[in-house]
N, C-alpha and C positions, 0 to 999 in steps of 0.2 A: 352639437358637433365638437366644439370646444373639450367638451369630458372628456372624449374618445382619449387625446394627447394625452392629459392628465393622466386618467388612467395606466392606458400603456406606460408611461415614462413610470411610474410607479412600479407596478408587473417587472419592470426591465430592471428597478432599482433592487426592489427583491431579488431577484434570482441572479443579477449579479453578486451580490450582498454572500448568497448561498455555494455561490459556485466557488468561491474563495475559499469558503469551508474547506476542513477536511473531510476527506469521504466517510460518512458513515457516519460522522459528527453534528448530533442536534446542538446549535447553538441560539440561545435565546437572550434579548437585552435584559439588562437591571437596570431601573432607576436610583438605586442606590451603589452606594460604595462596595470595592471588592470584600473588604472585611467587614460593611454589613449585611452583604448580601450571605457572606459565608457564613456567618454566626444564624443566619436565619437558616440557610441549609440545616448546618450542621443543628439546631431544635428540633427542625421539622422530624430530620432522621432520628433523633432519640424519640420523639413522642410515636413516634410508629412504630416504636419498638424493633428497632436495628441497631446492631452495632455499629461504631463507629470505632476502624481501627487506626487510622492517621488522617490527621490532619497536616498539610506540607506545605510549609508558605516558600514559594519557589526564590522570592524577591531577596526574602533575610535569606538564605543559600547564595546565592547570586552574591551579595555583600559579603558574607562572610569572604569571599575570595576574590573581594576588592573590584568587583562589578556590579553593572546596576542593572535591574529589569523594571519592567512595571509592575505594579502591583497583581500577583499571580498564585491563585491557593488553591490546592489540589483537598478533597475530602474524600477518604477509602472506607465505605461502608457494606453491609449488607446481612446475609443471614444464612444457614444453610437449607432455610426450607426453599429459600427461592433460588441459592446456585446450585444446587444438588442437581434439581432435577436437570439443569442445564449441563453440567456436567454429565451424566445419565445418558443425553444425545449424543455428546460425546464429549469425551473429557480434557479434550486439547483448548475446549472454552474455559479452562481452568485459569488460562495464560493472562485472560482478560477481566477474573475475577478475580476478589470482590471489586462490585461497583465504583465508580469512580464520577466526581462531578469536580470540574475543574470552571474556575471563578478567575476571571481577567481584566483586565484594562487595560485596552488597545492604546493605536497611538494617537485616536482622536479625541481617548480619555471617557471613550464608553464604555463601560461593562457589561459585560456576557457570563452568560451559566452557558457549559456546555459538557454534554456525557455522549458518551459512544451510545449509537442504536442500537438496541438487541436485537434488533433483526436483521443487521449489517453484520453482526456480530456473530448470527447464527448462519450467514450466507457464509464470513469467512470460515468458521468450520466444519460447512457440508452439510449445516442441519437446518435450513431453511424452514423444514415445515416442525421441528421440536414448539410443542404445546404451549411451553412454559414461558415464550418469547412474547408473546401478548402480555402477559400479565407484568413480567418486569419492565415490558415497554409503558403501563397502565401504572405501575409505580412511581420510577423517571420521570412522568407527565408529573403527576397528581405529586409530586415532592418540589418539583419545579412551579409549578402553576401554585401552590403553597406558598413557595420561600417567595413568589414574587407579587404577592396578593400585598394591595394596599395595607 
């Protein structure tokens, strides 16, 4: 009977954890640091042969103009065989492409991978059932689940 607590209080700490989120936004921890976590992204996405067209460290911006953030790096990759088709469903999903995976440290000094859902991304432009949303969802995972393998 003791679990039961345990349990729940866990259950509750998740979903509040998530509910914080922004909508639409998978966010996942790293055990490492934002900039190693981000250099192992940005691997992952060259060895799978995607472009990589910026990499944005929000922090040195912030500094430049004499304020401070925590450490926060934006990574803009992708390909056209995988937004085409998305655009295809329709092409206002253009706004939201190329992919993006943004790397943080909160203010308890935890770091998070987090990229927009394809298929939040698909609801927001009216194309819920577009084909091509599993697969970029299947990529996202599998780039994530990579950068953060032991």
């Amino acid at each position: 009977m003791k679990l039961i607590p345990l349990v729940l209080a866990a259950v509750l700490a998740m979903y509040s954890s998530l509910a914080s989120a922004a909508e639409g936004l998978v966010a996942v921890k790293s055990s490492r640091s934002v900039a190693e976590t981000m250099d192992r992204l940005e691997a992952t996405v060259k060895q799978r042969g995607l472009t990589v067209f910026a990499r944005i460290d929000h922090a040195a911006g912030a500094s430049k103009i004499g304020q401070t953030l925590r450490p926060t790096t934006l990574l803009i990759f992708g390909n056209a065989q995988g937004g085409t088709p998305f655009m295809q469903c329709e092409q206002t999903a253009g706004i939201d492409l190329p992919l993006k995976v943004l790397v943080w440290e909160d203010a308890a000094a935890q770091v998070w991978l987090g990229y927009n859902d394809p298929a939040y991304l698909s609801r927001r432009h009216g194309v819920a059932q577009c084909p091509v949303v599993e697969k970029l969802q299947k990529v996202l995972t599998g780039l994530v689940e990579t950068t953060l393998a032991p």
